[in-house]
PASEBA-1860 file (N, C-alpha, C; in nm, 3 decimals):
! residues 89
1> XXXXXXXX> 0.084/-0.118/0.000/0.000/0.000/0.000/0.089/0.124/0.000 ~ 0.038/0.245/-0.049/0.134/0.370/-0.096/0.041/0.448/-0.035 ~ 0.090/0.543/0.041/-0.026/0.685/0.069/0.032/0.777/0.028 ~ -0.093/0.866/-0.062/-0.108/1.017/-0.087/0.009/1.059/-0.080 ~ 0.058/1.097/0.043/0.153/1.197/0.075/0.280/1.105/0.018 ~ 0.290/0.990/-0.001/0.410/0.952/-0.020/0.425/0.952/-0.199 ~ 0.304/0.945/-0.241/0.332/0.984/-0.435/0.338/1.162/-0.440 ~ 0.307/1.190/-0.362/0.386/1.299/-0.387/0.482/1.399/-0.351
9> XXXXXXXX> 0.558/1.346/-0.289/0.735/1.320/-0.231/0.812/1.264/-0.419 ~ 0.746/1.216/-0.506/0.845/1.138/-0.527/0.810/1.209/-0.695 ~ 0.915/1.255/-0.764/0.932/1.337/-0.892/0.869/1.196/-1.011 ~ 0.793/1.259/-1.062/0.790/1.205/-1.199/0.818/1.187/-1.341 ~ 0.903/1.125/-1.413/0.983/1.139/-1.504/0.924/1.047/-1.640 ~ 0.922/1.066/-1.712/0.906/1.052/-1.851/0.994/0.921/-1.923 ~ 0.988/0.795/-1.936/1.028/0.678/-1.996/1.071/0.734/-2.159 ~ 1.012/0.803/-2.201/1.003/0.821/-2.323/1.127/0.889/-2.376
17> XXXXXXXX> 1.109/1.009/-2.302/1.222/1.129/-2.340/1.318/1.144/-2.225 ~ 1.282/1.082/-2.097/1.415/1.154/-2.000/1.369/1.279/-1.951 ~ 1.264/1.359/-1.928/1.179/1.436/-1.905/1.121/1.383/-1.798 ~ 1.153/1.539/-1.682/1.113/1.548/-1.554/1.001/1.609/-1.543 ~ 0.891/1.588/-1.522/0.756/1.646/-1.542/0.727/1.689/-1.457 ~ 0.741/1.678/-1.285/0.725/1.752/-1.189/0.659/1.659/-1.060 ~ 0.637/1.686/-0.936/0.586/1.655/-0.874/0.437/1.620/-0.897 ~ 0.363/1.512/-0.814/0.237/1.478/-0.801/0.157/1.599/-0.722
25> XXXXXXXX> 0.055/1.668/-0.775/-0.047/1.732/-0.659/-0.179/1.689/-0.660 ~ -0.229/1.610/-0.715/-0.357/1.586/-0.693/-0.399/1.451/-0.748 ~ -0.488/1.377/-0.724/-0.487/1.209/-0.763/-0.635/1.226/-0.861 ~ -0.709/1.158/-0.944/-0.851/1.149/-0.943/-0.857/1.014/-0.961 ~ -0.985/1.031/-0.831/-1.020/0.907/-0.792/-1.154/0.877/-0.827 ~ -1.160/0.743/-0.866/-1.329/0.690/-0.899/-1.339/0.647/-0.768 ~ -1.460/0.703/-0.705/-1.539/0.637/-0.593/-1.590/0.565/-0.613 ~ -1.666/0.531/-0.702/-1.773/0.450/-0.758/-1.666/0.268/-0.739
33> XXXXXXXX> -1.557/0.270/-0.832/-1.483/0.160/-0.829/-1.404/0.177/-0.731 ~ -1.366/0.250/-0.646/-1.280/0.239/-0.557/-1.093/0.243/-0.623 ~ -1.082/0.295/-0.662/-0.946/0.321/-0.769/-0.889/0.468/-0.788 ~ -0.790/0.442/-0.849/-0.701/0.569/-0.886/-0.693/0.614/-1.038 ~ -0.752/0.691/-1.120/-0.780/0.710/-1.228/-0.661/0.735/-1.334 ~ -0.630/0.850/-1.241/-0.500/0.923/-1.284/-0.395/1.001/-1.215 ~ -0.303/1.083/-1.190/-0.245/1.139/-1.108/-0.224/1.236/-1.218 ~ -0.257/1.419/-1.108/-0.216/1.507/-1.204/-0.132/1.592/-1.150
41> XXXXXXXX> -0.028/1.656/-1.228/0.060/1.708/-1.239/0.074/1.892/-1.238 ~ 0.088/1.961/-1.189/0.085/2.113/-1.214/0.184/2.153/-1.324 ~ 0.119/2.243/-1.416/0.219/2.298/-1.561/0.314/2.371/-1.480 ~ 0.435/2.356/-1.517/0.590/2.417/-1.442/0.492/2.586/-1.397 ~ 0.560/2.630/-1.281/0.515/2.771/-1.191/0.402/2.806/-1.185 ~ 0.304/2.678/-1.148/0.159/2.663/-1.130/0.159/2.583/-0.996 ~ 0.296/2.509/-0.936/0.260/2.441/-0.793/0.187/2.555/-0.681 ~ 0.154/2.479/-0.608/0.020/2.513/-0.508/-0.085/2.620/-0.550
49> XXXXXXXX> -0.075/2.591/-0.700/-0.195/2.721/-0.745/-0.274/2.657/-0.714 ~ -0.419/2.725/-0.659/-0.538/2.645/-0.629/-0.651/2.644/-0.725 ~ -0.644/2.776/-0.778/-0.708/2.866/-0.895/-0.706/2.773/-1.046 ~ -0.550/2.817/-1.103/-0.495/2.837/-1.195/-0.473/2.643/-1.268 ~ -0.600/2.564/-1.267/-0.624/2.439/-1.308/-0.607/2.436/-1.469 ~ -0.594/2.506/-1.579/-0.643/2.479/-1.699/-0.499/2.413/-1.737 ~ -0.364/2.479/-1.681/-0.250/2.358/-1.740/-0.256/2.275/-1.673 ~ -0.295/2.230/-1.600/-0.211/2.077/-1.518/-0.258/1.966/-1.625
57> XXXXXXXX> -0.104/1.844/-1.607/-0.149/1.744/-1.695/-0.195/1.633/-1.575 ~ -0.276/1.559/-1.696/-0.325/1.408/-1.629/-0.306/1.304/-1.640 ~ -0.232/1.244/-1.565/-0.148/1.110/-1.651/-0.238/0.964/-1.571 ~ -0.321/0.927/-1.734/-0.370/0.811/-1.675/-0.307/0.713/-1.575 ~ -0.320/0.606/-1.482/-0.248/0.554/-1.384/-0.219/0.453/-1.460 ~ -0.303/0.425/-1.612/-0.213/0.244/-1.681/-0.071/0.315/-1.752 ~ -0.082/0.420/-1.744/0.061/0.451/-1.817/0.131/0.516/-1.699 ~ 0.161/0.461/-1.539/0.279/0.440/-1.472/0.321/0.276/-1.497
65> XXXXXXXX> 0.418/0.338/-1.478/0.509/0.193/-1.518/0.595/0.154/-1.405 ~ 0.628/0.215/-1.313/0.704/0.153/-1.214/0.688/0.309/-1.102 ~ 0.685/0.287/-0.960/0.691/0.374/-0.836/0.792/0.288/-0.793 ~ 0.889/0.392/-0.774/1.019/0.335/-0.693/1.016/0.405/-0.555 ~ 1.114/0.450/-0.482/1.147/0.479/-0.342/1.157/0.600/-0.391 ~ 1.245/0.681/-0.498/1.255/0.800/-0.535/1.162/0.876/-0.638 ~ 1.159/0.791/-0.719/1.087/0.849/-0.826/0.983/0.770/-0.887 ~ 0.838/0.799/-0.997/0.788/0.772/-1.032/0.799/0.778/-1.223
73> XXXXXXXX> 0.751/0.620/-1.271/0.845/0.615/-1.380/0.699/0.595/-1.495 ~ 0.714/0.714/-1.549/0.563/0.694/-1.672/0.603/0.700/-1.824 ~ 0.509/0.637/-1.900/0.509/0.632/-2.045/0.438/0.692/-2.142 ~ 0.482/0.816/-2.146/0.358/0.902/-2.238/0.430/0.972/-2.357 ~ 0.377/0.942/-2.459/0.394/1.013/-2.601/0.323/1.113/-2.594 ~ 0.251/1.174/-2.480/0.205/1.294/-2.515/0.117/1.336/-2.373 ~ 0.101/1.439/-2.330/-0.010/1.454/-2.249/-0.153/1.502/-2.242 ~ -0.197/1.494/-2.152/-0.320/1.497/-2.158/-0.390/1.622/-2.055
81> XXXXXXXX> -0.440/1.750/-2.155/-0.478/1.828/-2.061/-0.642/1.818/-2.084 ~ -0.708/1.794/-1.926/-0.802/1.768/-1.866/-0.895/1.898/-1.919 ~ -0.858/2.019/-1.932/-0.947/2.158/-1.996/-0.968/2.129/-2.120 ~ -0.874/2.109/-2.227/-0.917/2.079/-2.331/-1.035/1.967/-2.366 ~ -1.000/1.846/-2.307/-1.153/1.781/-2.354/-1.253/1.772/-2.320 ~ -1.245/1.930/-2.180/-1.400/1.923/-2.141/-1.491/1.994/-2.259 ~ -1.420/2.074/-2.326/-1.496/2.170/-2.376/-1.562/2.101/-2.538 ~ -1.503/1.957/-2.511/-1.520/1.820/-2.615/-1.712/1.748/-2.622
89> X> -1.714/1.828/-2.443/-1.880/1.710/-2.401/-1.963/1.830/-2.438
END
């Protein structure tokens, strides 16, 4: 078991490119299934904005690939900002 506070202690980096994407600030969680959807990320000099949501990325949780002791290790060809496909529904 992993808690909250401990995914986000731990930098997340990019499999793809070698790209440090930033700390974890926020999780989304399905209540409904009881799960972790995605973990999202604040766009660089947006940490502890509370406001300022339209950059943060969202990195589905099937594309982590490994949580180590230090770091968190993901696979993305691209990201995914959560503003853009609302304005999709």
């Amino acid at each position: 078991m992993i808690k909250t506070s401990d995914l986000r202690q731990r930098e997340v980096i990019n499999m793809v490119d070698g790209k440090r994407l930033g700390f974890v600030s926020d999780l989304d969680i399905d209540l409904e299934e009881g799960r972790v959807k995605s973990i999202i990320i604040p766009a660089q000099g947006k940490f502890f904005s509370l406001f300022a949501r339209s950059g943060d990325y969202v990195i589905p949780w099937e594309q982590i690939k490994k949580i180590g002791s230090d770091v968190i290790l993901v696979e993305l060809k691209e990201f995914i900002n959560p503003k853009k496909n609302e304005n999709k529904l």
